[in-house]
C-alpha beads as a LAMMPS data file, in Angstrom:
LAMMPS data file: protein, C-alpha beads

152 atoms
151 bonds

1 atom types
1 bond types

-500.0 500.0 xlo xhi
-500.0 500.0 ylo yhi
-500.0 500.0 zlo zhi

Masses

1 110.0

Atoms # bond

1 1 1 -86.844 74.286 -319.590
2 1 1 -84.228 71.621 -320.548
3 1 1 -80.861 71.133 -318.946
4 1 1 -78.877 73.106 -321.799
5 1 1 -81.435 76.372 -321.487
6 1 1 -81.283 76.203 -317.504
7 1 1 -77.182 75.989 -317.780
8 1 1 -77.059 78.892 -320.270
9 1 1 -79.494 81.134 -318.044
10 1 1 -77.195 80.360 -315.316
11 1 1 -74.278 81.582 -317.366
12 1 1 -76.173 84.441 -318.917
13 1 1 -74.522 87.499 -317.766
14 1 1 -72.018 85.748 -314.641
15 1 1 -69.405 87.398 -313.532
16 1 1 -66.280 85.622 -312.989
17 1 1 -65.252 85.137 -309.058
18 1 1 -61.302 86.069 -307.825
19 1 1 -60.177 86.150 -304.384
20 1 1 -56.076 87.081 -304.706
21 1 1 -54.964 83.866 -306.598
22 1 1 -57.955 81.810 -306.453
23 1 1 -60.683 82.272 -308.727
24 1 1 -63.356 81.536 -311.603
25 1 1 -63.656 82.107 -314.864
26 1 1 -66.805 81.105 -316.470
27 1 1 -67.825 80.732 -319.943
28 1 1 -70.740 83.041 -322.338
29 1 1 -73.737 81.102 -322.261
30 1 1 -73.072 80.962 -326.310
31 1 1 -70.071 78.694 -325.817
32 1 1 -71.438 76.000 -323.726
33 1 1 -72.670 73.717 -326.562
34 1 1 -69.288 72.965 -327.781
35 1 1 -68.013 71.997 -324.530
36 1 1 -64.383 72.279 -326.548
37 1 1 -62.555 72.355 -323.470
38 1 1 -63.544 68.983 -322.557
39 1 1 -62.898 67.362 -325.493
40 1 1 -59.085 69.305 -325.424
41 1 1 -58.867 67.848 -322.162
42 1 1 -59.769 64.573 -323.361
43 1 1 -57.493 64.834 -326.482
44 1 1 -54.370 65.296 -324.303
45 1 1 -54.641 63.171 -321.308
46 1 1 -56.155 59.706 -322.914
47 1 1 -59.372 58.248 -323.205
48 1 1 -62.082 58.632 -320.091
49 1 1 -63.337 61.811 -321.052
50 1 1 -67.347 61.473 -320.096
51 1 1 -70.060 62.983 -322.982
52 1 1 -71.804 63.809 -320.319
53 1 1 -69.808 65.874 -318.396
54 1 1 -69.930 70.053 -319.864
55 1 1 -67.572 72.505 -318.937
56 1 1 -68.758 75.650 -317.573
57 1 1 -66.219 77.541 -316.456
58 1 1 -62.125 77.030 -315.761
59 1 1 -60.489 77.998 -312.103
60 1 1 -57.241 79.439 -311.757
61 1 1 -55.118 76.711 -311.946
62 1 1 -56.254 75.537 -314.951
63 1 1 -58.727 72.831 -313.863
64 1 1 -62.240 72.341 -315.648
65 1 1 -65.331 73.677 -313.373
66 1 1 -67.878 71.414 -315.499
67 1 1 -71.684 70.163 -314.843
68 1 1 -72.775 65.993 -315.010
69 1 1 -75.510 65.721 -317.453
70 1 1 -76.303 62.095 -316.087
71 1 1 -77.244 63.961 -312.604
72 1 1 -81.066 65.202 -312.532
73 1 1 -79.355 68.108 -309.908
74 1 1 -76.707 69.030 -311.750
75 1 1 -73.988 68.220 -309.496
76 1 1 -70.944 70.883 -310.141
77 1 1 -67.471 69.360 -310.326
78 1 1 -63.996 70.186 -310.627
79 1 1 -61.559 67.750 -312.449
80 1 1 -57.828 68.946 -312.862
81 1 1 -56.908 69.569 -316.264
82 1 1 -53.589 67.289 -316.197
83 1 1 -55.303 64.297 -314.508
84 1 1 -55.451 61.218 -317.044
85 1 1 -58.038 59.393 -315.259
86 1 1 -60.269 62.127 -315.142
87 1 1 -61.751 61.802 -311.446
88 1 1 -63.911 64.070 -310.799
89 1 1 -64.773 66.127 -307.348
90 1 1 -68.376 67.256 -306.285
91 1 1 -67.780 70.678 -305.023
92 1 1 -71.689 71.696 -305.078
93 1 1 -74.667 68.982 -305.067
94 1 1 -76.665 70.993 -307.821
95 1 1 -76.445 73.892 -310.074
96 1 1 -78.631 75.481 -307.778
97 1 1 -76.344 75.230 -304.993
98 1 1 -73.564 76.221 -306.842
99 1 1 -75.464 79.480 -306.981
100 1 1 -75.767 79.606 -303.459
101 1 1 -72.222 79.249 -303.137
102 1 1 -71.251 82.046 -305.813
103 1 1 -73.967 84.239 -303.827
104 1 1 -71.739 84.066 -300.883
105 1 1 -68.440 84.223 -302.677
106 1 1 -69.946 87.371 -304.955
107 1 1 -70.301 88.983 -301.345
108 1 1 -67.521 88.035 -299.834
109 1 1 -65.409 89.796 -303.224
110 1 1 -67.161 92.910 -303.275
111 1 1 -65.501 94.355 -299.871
112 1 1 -62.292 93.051 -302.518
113 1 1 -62.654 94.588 -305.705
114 1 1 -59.211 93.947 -306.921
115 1 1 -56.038 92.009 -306.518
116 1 1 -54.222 94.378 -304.263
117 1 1 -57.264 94.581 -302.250
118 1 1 -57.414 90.315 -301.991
119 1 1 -53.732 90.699 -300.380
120 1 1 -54.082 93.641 -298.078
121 1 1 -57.761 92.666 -296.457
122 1 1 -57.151 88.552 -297.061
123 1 1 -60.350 86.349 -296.096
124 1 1 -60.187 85.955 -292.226
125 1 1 -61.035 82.451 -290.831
126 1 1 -63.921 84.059 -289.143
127 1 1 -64.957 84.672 -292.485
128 1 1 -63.815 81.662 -293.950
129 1 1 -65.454 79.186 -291.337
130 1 1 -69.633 80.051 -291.942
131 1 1 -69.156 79.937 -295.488
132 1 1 -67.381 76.378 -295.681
133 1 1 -70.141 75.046 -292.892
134 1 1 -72.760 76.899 -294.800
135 1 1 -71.292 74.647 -298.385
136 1 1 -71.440 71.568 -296.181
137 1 1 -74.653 71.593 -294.371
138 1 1 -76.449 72.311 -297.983
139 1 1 -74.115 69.968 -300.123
140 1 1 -73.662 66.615 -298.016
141 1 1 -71.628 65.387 -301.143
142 1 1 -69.599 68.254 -301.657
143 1 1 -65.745 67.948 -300.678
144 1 1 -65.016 70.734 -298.728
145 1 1 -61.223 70.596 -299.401
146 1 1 -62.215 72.485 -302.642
147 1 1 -63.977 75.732 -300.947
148 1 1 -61.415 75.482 -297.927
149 1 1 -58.732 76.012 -300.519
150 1 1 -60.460 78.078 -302.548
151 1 1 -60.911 80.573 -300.002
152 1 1 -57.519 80.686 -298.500

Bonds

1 1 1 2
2 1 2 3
3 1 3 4
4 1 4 5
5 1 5 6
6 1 6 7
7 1 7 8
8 1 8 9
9 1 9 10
10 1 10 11
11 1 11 12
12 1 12 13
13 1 13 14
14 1 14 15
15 1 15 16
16 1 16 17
17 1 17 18
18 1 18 19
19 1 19 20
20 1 20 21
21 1 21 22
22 1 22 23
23 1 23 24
24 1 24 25
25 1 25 26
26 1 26 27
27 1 27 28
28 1 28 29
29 1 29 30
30 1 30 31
31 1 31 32
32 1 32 33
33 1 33 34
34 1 34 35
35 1 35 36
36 1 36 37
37 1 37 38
38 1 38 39
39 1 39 40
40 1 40 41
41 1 41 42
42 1 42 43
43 1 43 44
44 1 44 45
45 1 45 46
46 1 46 47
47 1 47 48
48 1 48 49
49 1 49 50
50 1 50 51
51 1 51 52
52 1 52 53
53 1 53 54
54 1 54 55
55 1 55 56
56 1 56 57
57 1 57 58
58 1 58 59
59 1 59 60
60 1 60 61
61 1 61 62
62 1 62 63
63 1 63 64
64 1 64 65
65 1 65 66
66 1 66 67
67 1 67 68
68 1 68 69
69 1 69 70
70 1 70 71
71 1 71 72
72 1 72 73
73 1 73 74
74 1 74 75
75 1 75 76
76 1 76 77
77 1 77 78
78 1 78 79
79 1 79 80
80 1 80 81
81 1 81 82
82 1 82 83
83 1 83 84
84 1 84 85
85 1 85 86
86 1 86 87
87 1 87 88
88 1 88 89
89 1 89 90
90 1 90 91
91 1 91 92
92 1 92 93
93 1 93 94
94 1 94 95
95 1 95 96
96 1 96 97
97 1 97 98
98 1 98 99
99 1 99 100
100 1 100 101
101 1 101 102
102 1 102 103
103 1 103 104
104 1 104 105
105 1 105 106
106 1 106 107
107 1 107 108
108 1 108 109
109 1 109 110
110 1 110 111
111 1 111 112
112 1 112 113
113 1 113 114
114 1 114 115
115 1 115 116
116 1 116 117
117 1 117 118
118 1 118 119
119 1 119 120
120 1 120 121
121 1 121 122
122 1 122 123
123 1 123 124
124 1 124 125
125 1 125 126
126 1 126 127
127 1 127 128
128 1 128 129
129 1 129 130
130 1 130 131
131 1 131 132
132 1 132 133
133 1 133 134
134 1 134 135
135 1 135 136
136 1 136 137
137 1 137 138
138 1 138 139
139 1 139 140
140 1 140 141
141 1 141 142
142 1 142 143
143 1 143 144
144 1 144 145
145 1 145 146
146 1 146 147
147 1 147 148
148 1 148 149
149 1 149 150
150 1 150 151
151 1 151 152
């Protein structure tokens, strides 16, 4: 399986990932090719914009969830969508990690089902602290400060 087909079999079917006003959205696996976001992104902030990089999904606040083509893992990033320079932060080592991460976020929304539910039963930092040491310990590149504020 190439790198395209294993991205679109990750997409196939995912379900987006909110936790009161943080969350996910992710592309259909049929829109991936295009990566049109990134090239929008690129179109209104200057030049920098890497081929390689393929957007995947967008988080709340507006900020491309993409995957680097150049790495053999594909290493998940986040890069904010009004950032001219386009730097780029690691927040899972590979794709497959990333998956490991949405497992535990997929969980963690379930007891949550809805907004109202996010805001009356918030994530507890009992809660909060396995999952970010879990991310660490399995993504030595990742930075945390993603997940930590993703989950509060």
């Amino acid at each position: 399986m190439n790198q395209l087909d294993t991205i679109r079999a990750f997409l196939t079917n995912r379900e987006d990932v909110h936790f009161g006003s943080s969350g996910i959205t992710f592309f259909q696996s049929k829109d991936i090719s295009e990566a049109s976001y990134g090239k929008t992104v690129a179109e209104k902030n200057g030049e920098g914009w890497q081929e390689s990089w393929l957007v995947i999904a967008i988080d709340v606040y507006g900020d491309a969830i993409l995957i680097d083509l150049t790495s053999p893992q594909l290493e998940v990033k986040s890069i904010g969508h009004d950032n001219g320079d386009f730097e780029t932060t690691t927040i899972a080592d590979s794709l497959e990690n990333f998956q490991l991460i949405l497992d535990q976020l997929y969980t963690l929304q379930s007891s949550r089902p809805n907004w109202e539910d996010c805001y009356i039963n918030p994530i507890t930092p009992e809660q909060r602290k396995p999952i970010l040491q879990a991310i660490q310990k399995a993504n030595p590149k990742t930075k945390l400060f993603y997940w930590a504020n993703f989950l509060s």
